[in-house]
C-alpha positions as CSV (number, residue, x, y, z in Angstrom):
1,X,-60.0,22.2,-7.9
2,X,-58.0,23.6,-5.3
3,X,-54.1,24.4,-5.7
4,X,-51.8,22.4,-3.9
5,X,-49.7,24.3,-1.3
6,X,-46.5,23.9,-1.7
7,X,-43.9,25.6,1.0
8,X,-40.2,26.5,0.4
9,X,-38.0,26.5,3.6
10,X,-37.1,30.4,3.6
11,X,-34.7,29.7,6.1
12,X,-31.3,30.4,4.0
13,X,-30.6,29.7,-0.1
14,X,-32.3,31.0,-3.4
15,X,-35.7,29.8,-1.9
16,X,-37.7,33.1,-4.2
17,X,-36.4,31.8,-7.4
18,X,-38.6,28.3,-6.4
19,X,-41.5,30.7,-5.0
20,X,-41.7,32.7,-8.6
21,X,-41.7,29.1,-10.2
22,X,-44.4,27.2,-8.0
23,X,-46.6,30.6,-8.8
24,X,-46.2,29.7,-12.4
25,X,-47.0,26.3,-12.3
26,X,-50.2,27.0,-10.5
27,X,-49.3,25.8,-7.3
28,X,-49.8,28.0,-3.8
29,X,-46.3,28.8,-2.8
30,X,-45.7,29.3,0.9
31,X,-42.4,30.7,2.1
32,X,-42.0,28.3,5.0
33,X,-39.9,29.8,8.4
34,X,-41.7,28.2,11.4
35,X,-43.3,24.9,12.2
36,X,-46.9,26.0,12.2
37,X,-46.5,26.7,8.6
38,X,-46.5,22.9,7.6
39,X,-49.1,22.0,8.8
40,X,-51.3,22.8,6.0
41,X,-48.8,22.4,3.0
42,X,-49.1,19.3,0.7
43,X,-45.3,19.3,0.1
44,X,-42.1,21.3,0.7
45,X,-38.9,21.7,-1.3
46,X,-35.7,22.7,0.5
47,X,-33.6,24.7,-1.7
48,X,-30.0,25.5,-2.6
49,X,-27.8,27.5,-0.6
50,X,-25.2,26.5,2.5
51,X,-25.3,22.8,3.9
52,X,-23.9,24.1,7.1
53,X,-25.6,27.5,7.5
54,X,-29.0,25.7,6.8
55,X,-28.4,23.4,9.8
56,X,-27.7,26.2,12.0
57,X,-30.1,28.3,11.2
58,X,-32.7,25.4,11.3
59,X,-32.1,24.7,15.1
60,X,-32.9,28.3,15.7
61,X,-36.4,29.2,13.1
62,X,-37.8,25.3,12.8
63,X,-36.3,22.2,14.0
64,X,-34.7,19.5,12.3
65,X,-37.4,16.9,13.6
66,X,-40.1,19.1,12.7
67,X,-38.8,18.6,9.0
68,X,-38.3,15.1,9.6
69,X,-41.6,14.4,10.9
70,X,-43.2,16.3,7.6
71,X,-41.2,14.2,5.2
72,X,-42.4,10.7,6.4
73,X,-45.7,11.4,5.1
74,X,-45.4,14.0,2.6
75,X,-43.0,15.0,-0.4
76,X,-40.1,17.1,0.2
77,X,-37.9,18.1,-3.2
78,X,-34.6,19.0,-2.0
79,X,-32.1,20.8,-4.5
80,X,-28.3,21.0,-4.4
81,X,-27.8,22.3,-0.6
82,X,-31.4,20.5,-0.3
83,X,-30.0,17.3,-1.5
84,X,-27.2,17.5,0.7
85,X,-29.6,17.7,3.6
86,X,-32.1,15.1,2.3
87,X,-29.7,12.1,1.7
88,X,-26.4,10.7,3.9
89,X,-23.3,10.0,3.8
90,X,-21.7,13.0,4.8
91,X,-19.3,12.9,7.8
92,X,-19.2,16.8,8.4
93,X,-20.5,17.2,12.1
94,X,-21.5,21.0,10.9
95,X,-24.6,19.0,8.2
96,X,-27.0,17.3,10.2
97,X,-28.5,15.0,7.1
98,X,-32.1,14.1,7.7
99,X,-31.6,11.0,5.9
100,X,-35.1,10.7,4.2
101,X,-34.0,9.5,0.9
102,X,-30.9,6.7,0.3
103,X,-28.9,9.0,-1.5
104,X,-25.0,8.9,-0.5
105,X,-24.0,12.6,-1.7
106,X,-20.7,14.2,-1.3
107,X,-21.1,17.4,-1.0
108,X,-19.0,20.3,-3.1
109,X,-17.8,17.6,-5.7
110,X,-18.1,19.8,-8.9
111,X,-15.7,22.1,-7.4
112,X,-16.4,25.7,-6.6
113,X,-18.4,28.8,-7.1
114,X,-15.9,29.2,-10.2
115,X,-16.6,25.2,-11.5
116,X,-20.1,25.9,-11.8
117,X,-21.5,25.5,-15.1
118,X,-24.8,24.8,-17.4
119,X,-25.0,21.8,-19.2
120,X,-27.8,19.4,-21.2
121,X,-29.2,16.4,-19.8
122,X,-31.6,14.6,-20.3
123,X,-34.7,13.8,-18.3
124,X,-35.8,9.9,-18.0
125,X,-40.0,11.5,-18.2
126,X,-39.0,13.7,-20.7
127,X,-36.4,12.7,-23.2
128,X,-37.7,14.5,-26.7
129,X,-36.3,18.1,-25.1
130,X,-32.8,18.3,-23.5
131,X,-33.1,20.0,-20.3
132,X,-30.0,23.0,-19.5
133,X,-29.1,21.5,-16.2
134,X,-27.0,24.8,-13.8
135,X,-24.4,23.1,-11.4
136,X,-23.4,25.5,-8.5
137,X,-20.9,23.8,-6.2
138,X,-23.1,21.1,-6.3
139,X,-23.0,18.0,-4.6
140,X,-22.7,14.4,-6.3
141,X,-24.5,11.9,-5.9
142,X,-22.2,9.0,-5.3
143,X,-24.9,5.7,-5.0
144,X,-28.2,5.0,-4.7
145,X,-30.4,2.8,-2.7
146,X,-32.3,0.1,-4.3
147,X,-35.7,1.5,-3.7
148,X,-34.0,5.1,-5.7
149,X,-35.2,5.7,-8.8
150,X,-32.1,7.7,-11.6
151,X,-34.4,10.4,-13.4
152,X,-31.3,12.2,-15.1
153,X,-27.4,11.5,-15.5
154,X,-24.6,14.1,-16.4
155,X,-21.5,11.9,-17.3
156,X,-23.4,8.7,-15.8
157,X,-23.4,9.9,-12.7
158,X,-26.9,10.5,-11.2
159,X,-28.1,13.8,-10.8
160,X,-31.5,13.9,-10.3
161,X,-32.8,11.0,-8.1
162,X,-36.4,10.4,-6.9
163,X,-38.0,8.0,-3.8
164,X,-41.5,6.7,-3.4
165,X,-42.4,10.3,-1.4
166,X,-39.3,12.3,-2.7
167,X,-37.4,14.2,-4.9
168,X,-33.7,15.5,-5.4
169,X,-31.1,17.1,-7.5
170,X,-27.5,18.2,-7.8
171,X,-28.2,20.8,-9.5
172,X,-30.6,24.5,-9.1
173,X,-34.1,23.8,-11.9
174,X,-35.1,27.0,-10.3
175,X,-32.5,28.9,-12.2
176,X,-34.2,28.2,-15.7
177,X,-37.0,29.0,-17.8
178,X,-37.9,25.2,-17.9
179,X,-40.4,23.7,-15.2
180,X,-40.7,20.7,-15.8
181,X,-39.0,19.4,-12.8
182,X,-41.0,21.3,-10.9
183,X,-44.1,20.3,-13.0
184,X,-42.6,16.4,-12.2
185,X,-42.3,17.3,-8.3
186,X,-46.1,18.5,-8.0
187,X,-47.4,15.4,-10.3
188,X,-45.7,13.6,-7.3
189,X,-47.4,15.4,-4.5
190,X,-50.6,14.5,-6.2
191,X,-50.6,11.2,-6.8
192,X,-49.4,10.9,-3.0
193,X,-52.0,13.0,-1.9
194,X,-54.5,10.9,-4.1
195,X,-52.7,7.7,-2.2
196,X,-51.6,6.5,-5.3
197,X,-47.8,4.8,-6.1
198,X,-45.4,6.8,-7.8
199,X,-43.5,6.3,-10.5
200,X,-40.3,5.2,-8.4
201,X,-38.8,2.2,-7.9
């Protein structure tokens, strides 16, 4: 069977810390700079780091459309920062939102780099294991669309959301030891690839 190639935008952010993680999983992971490189990938997850910086830097290495053009047709998992960029609702003229998923996020709610913290949620697919959820200025989700689907909640307030094609989270899975978010993400890529429905709303 062959792996599924999964690229992370290595644009700005933690994007290695997804790279080690995909490699475990048994996925291809495919550091993703320029837009011939998604031509051949099966999904792509945009990772944490700065809202604004990744904007910038995106008009310069790939371009915003590019991205937007990929994630019509194919997953895109986009975590904290990636999140931010994924959904809408923010009015900063630095963030340019690609508005794939119908996520309203506002971004920097949990505070700052010295709010960050680990706690235990609970994922919807999973719910026998508490999953050690790491919040890094991250970004909350403050509604959801009708077609969203909640996966996880930390004090009822979504923080892991998922689409028909995509993925998101407030907070960085790439920073533990547990992958099965990531497991979740490239379940998702398969049964899209296979032209099956998700598990979304």
């Amino acid at each position: 069977m062959t792996k599924l190639r999964i690229g992370v935008l290595g644009i700005q952010g933690a994007y290695t810390r997804h790279v080690d993680i995909l490699s475990l999983v048994g996925a291809v992971p495919v550091i993703v700079k320029y837009v011939e490189q998604l031509e051949d990938l099966d999904g792509l997850i945009i990772p944490g780091g700065e809202s604004s910086t990744m904007t910038k830097v995106m008009g310069f290495r790939i371009a915003y459309d590019d991205i937007l053009q990929f994630g019509k047709s194919k997953p895109i998992f986009g975590t904290c920062a990636g999140l931010i960029l994924l959904g809408k609702g923010i009015s900063d003229s630095r963030i340019h939102q690609l508005e794939l998923i119908d996520v309203c996020v506002s971004r920097n709610a949990y505070g700052s780099q010295k709010d960050s913290f680990v706690d235990d949620i609970t994922l919807h697919f999973d719910i026998e294991k508490p999953y050690h959820a790491v919040f890094i200025r991250a970004p909350q989700i403050v509604s959801v669309g009708d077609s969203i689907r909640v996966l996880a909640e930390h004090d009822n307030i979504p923080v892991l959301v998922e689409s028909r094609l995509h993925l998101g989270a407030s907070f960085h899975p790439e920073l533990t030891k547990d992958m099965r978010i990531h497991r979740y993400f490239i379940q998702k890529i398969m049964e899209v690839k296979n032209g099956k429905e998700s598990n979304s709303a």
